[in-house]
C-alpha positions, 0 to 999 in steps of 0.5 A, spaced: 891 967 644 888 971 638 889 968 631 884 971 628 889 978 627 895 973 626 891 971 620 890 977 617 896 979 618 898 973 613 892 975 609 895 981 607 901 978 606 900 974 601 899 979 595 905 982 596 909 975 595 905 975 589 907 981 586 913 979 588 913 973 584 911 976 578 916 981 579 922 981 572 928 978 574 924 973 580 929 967 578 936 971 578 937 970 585 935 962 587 937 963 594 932 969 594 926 966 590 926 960 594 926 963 601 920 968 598 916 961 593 917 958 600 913 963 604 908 963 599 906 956 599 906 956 606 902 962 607 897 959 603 898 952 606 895 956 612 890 960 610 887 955 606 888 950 613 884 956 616 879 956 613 878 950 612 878 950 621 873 955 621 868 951 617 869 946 621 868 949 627 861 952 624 858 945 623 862 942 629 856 946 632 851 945 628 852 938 629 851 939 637 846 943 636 842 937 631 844 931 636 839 935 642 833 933 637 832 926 640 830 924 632 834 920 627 838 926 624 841 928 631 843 920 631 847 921 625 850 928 627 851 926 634 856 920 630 859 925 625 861 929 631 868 925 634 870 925 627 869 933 627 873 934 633 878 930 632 879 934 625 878 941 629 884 939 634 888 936 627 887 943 624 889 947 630 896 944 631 898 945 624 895 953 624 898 954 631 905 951 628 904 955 622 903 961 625 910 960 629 917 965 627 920 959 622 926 956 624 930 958 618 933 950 617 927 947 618 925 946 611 933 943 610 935 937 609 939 933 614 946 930 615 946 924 620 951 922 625 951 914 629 956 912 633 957 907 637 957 909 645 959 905 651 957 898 651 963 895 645 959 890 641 953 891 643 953 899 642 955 898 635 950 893 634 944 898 637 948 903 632 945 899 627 939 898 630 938 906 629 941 906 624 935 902 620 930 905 624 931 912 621 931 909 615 925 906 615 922 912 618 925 915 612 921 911 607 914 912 611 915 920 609 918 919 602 925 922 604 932 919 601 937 916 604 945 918 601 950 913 605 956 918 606 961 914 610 960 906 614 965 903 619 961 897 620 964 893 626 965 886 627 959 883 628 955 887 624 953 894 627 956 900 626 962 903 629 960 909 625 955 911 620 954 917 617 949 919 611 944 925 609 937 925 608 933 929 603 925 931 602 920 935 605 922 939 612 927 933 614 930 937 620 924 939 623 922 932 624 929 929 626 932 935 629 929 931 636 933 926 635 940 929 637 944 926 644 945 920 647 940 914 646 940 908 651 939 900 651 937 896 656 937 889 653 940 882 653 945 881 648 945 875 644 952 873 647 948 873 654 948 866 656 946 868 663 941 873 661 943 879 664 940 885 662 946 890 658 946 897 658 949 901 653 949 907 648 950 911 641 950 918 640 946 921 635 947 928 631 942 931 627 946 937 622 941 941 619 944 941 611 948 948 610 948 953 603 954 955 601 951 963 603 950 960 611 958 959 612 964 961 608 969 955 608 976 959 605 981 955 602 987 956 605 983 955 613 982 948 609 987 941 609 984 936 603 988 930 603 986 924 598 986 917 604 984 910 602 977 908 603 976 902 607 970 898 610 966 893 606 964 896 598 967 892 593 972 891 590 974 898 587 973 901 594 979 897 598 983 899 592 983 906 591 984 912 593 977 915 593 976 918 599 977 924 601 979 927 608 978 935 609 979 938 616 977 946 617 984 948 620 981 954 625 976 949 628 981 942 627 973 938 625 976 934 621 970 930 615 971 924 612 968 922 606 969 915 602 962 913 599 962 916 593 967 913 587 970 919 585 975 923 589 971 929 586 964 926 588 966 925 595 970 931 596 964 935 594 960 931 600 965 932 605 965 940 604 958 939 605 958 936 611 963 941 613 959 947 612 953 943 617 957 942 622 961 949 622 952 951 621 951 947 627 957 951 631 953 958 630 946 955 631 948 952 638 951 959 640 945 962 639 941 957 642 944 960 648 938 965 646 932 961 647 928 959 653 931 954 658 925 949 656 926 950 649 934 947 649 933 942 653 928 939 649 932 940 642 939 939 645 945 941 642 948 935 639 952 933 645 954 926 647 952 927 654 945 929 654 941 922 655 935 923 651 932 917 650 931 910 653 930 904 650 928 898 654 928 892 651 924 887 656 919 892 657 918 893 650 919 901 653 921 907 650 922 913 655 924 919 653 927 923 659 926 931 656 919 930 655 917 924 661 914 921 655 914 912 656 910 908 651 910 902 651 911 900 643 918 899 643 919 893 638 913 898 633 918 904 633 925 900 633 923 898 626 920 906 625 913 908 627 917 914 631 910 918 629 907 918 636 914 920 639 916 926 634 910 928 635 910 929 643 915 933 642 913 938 637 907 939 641 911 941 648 915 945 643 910 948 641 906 950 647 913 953 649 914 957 642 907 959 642 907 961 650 913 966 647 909 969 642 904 971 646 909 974 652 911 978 647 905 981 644 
């Protein structure tokens, strides 16, 4: 494919967002001004990726062409050259990525949903389990974790577990992660040491601006119910949380984090709008290819995306035929090596679309 007329695309594109910047008046719309300050910081972002390619390739070559020299210069460029490679391949996914028609929730944060499948105690058990995973990912990326709601189990999982995650293009990483997740392990309440299989769905909501979706007062039902789960006190005493059910859909939200009526009713419309958000964004998904559903998923509790199995310290990842053999390192959050296999087939797809339809 050739990028290079892409990029001059791009190039002329970035005086225009410029101009657009200094424009008078720039700020009055922040939707807008964000979406256009956006765009600036990710057309630069790869120009600058570009260029910095290009250079690379150039002393890639001349490095090639050194190492024939048979002296102690060509000992030194032929070391050089792996690092190079490895830096051109690095380089070439981002501006292959960058040059992509952008998903608009991409940049989004992202409202995260664990339940505890089949399986009882353990289920709920694993649900805690991925629970921490994605929080110590989280760490590892500089995001933020803000619990939402928890209904723990009695053994120390979660029944439930609900929280939001901000910073720098969540979605785009955790949008994967969407559908049902398998363990196969021995319990601690084996005696036997048989190996149990049980499930936890995970749903990944792109975070909703209010311009996304209109929530009408009168198709909306909020009613005050008490918080319950472990929280102190104050928690098992009040009426904080706030239940809201969108009356055309019947999703119902429940939010009990917070310690005001006010603070969790705010959250729990937040949520609402992602999940009504995630309705128009599965049907539209009808529009893309075969592939590209498969491997995002829609959310649905019946796609069974991943395995973890315990015994074999193995993850297998069925969209993508994917086995690594590291379980005990992404259970506590290195999901670097998986994540990344996914965007790359993706990738490949949405790239191979691009250039169907130049």
């Amino acid at each position: 494919m050739d990028y290079a007329s892409l990029i001059e695309k791009k190039r002329a594109r970035l005086p225009e967002l410029e101009s657009e910047m200094s424009q008078e008046g720039f700020f009055d719309d922040p939707r807008a001004a964000t979406e256009v300050t956006r765009e600036y910081n990710r057309t630069k972002q790869l120009l600058e990726d570009w260029d910095t390619l290009e250079k690379t390739r150039s002393d890639l070559a001349e490095n090639e062409e050194m190492a024939k020299a048979g002296d102690e210069m060509a000992e030194m460029a032929e070391e050089e050259i792996p690092g190079l490679r490895l830096r051109i391949d690095d380089l070439e996914k981002r501006v292959q990525y960058a040059l992509l028609p952008r998903d608009a929730t991409e940049d989004r944060d992202a409202i995260v949903e664990i339940r505890a499948g089949t399986g009882g105690d353990e289920a709920s058990l694993f649900a805690g389990d991925l629970h921490r995973m994605y929080q110590r990912y989280a760490e590892t990326r500089g995001w933020r974790i803000e619990p939402v709601e928890a209904s723990p189990s009695e053994v120390g999982g979660y029944k439930e577990v609900v929280f939001k995650v901000t910073g720098e293009e969540v979605f785009r990483f955790l949008k994967y992660e969407s559908g049902v997740h398998r363990v196969q392990r021995v319990p601690d309440t084996e005696t036997q040491g048989r190996i149990h299989t049980s499930t936890a769905t995970v749903a990944v909501l792109p975070e909703a601006e209010e311009v996304d979706v209109e929530l009408k007062p009168d198709e909306l039902h909020i009613q005050a119910t008490r918080a319950g789960g472990p929280g102190g006190q104050h928690v098992n005493t009040t009426d904080s949380a706030v239940q809201v059910t969108h009356l055309p859909t019947g999703i119902m939200v429940k939010c009990q984090d917070g310690r005001s009526q006010g603070k969790n009713k705010e959250k729990a419309l937040e949520i609402l709008r992602s999940k009504l958000l995630e309705a128009k964004i599965r049907d539209e998904a009808a529009k893309y290819s075969a592939h590209r559903r498969n491997l995002i998923g829609s959310g649905g509790r019946e796609e069974k995306i991943r395995t973890y199995n315990f015994p074999q310290n193995r993850l297998t990842d069925h969209r993508i035929n994917l086995t690594v053999y590291n379980l005990d390192q992404v259970i506590e959050g290195s999901l670097e090596e998986t994540i990344d296999a996914l965007q790359t087939s993706e990738m490949a797809e949405r790239l191979s679309e691009l250039e169907a339809q130049n």
